[in-house]
N, C-alpha and C positions, 0 to 999 in steps of 0.2 A: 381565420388565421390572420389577415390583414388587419384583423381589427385590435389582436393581441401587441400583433409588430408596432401599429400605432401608439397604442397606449403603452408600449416600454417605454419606445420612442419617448414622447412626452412626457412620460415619469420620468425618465432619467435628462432630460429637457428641466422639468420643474427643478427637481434637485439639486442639477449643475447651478442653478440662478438662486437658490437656496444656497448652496455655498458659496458663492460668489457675493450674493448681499450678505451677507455675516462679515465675511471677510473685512468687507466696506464697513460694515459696522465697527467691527475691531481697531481697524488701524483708524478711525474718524476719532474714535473714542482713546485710544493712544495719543491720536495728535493734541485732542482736548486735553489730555493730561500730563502731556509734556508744557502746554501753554500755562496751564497752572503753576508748575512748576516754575517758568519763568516769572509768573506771576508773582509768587511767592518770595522771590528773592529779591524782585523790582520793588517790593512791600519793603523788604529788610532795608534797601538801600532807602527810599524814602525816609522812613523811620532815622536812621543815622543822621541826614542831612542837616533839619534843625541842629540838631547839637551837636554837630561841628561846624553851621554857621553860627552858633550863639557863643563857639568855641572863640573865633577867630574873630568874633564883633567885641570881645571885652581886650582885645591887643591893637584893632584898627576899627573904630567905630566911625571913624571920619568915610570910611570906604562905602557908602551909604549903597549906593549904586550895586555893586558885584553882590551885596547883601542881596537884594530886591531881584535882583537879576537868579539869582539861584533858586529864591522862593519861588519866583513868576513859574520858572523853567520843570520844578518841584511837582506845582500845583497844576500844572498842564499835564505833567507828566502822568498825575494818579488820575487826570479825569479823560485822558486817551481811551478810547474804546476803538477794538481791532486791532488787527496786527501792523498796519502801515500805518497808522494815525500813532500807536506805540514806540512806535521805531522812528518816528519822527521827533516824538517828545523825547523819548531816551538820546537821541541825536543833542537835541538842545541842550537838555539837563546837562550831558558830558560836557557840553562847553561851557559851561557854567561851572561846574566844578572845576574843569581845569583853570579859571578864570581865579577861582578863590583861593587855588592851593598855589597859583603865582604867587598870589597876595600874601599867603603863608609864608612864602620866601623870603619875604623882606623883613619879616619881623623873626628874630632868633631867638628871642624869648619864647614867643611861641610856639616855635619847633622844639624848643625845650619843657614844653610845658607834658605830664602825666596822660591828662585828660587828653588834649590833640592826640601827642603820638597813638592813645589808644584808639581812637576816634577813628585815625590815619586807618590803623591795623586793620580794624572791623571791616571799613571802606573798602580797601583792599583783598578784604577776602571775600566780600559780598560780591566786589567786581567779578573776580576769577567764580565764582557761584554761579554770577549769570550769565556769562562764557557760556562754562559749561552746560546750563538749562538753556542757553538757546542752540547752541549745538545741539541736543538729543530733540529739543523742539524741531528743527531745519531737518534732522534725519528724520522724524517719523513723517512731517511734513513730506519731505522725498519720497518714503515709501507711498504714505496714501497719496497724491497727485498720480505716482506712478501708477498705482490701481486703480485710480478713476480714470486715467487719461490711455490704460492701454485694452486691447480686444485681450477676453471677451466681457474685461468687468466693465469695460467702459458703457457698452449698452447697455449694461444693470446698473449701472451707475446713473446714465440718462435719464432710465428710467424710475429711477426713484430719485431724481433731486440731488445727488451726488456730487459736491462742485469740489472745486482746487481749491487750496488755502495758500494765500501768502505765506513767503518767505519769512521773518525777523530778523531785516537786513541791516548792516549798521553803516551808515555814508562816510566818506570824506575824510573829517580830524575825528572822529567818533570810536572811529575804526582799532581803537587801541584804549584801554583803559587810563583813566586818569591819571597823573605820574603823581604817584605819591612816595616821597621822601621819609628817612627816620636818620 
């Protein structure tokens, strides 16, 4: 009889740790795909950049500087790997754009031009894009930290390798999307 009690025991033992590491599994593998997600969209913005600085280089080409300075900020940006070294370059790149679209300001031709204002649009809604993918990124994030970091997934968590994932936190003047004007 003792030996029965034991072995429910420990079967319902195995199980619980059974569903507890799936669980882990689930929400790791949400978090990966909300990261994509963000990924996806940092792609589209990438994509835009050139040619809305190739926009604003045939109105001020003397502005050599803020050109090179958005590229730098561009090509850092897509060679970031991880999520803090991403949130860093995304950091930069916004000041940089916000940098360009001052520049923008000063030339009123250019704010009149087809090609910009659509450039502007796209920009603009790729921002509010990655808003939003890094919000549902930072919630799934929230949930799986929660489940590796509390009893009882936390020792199935231990025990299989289970770690925290940074935040995709955005600093300072970053903190607000690029102000774009029409």
């Amino acid at each position: 009889m003792p030996v029965i009690i034991i072995a429910v025991v420990v079967g319902l033992l195995v199980l619980v740790v059974i569903a507890i590491y799936n669980r882990l599994v689930r929400l790791r593998n949400r978090t990966d795909n909300a990261w994509s997600q963000v990924d996806v969209q940092l792609k589209r913005r990438y994509d835009l950049i050139p040619n809305l600085v190739e926009s604003v280089k045939g109105y001020a080409a003397h502005e050599k500087g803020t050109f090179e300075e958005v590229t730098k900020a561009r090509t850092a940006a897509q060679a970031a790997t991880g999520v803090e070294e991403q949130a860093a370059a995304e950091n930069m790149l916004t000041g940089a754009l916000r940098k360009l679209f001052a520049l923008a300001e000063a030339y009123p031709e250019l704010r009149a031009s087809e090609n910009f204002r659509q450039l502007q649009a796209e920009l603009a809604e790729t921002e509010n894009k990655i808003s939003v993918s890094r919000q549902i990124y930072n919630d799934s994030t929230l949930t799986y930290n929660n489940a590796v970091q509390t009893v009882p997934s936390n020792l199935v968590a231990g025990m299989f390798g289970f770690r925290t994932r940074a935040y995709f936190e955005v600093e300072g003047d970053a903190r607000s999307a690029p102000e774009v004007r029409f």
